[in-house]
C-alpha positions in Angstrom: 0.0 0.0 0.0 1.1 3.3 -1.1 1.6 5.8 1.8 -0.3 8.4 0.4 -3.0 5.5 0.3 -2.4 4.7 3.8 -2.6 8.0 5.0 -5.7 8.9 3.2 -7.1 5.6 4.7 -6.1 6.3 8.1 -7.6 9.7 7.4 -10.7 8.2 7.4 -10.6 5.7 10.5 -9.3 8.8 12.1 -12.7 10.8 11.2 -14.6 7.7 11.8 -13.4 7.6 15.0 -14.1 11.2 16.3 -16.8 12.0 14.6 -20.4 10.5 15.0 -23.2 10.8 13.1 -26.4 12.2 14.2 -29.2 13.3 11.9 -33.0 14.7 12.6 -36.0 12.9 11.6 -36.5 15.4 9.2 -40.3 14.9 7.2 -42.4 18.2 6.3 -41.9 20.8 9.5 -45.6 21.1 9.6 -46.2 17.6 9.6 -44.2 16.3 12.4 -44.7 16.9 15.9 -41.3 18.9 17.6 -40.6 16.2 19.5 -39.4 13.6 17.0 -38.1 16.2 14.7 -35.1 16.1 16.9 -34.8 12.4 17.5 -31.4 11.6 16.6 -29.0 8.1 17.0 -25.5 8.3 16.6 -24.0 6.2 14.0 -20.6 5.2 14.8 -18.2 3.5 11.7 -14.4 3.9 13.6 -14.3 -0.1 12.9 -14.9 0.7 8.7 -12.3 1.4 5.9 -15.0 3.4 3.8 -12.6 3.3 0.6 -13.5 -0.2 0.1 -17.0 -1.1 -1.0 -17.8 -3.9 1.1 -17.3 -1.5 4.2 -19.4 1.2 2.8 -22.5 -1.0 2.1 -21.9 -2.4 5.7 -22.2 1.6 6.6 -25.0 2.2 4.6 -27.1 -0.9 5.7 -26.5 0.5 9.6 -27.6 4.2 8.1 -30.5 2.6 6.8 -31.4 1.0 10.4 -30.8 4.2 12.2 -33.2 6.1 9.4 -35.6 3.1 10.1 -35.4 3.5 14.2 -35.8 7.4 13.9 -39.1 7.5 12.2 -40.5 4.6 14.1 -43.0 6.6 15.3 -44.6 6.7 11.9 -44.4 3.6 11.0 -48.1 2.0 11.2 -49.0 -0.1 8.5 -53.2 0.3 8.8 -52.2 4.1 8.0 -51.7 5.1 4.7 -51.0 8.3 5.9 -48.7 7.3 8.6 -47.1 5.2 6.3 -46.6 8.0 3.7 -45.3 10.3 6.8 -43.1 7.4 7.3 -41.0 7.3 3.9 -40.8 10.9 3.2 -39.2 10.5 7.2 -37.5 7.6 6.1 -35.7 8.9 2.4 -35.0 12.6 4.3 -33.0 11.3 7.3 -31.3 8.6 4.9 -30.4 11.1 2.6 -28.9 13.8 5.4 -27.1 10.9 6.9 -25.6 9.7 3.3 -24.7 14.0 2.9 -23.3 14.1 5.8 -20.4 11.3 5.5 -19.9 13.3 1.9 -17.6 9.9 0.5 -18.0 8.3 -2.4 -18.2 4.9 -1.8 -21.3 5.7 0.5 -22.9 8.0 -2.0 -22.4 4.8 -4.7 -24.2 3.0 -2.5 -27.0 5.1 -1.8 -27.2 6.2 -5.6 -27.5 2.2 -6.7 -30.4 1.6 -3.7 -33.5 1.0 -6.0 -35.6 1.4 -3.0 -35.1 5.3 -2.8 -36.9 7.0 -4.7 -35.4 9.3 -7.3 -37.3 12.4 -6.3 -35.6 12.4 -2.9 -32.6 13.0 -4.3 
């Protein structure tokens, strides 16, 4: 491994390891009561080396459960409009989470999730 390699990799266990993630439940203002448009978990990815892929999909699928655990509160199936409360929650906190990092192996793997919708990006 080169070191300029090396150091850009240990530049990002570095960040990893300092910096957590936190992101808002973040749905239409009007739409979602104060309380949960704070609700926030901390994602932590010290362990990951985000320049290769398998480690950034491993990120991505634990940004995906921490989008999923945030909007909980919306997420009731006999509600259409809970449910549609639920995604617009769901694709906004995924797609702050997925900003936030800002690296491209991350932002490949949100880009090739089918299950986002094209609009929220």
């Amino acid at each position: 491994m080169s070191s300029q390699k090396a150091f850009r990799v240990a530049r990002y266990i570095a960040a990893g390891a300092f910096t957590v993630l936190t992101f808002s439940a973040a749905a239409h203002a009007g739409d979602v009561p104060t309380a949960l448009r704070s609700a926030k978990i901390t994602v932590r990815y010290s362990d990951l080396d985000l320049s290769k892929q398998s480690d950034a999909q491993v990120l991505y699928r634990r940004l995906q459960r921490a989008s999923g655990q945030v909007c909980m509160h919306y997420r009731d199936l006999d509600s259409l409009s809970k449910k549609k409360l639920y995604d617009q929650c769901y694709q906004n906190a995924l797609a702050r989470a997925v900003d936030r990092i800002d690296h491209a192996t991350v932002n490949a793997a949100y880009a090739a999730d089918e299950r986002v919708r094209i609009a929220s990006r």
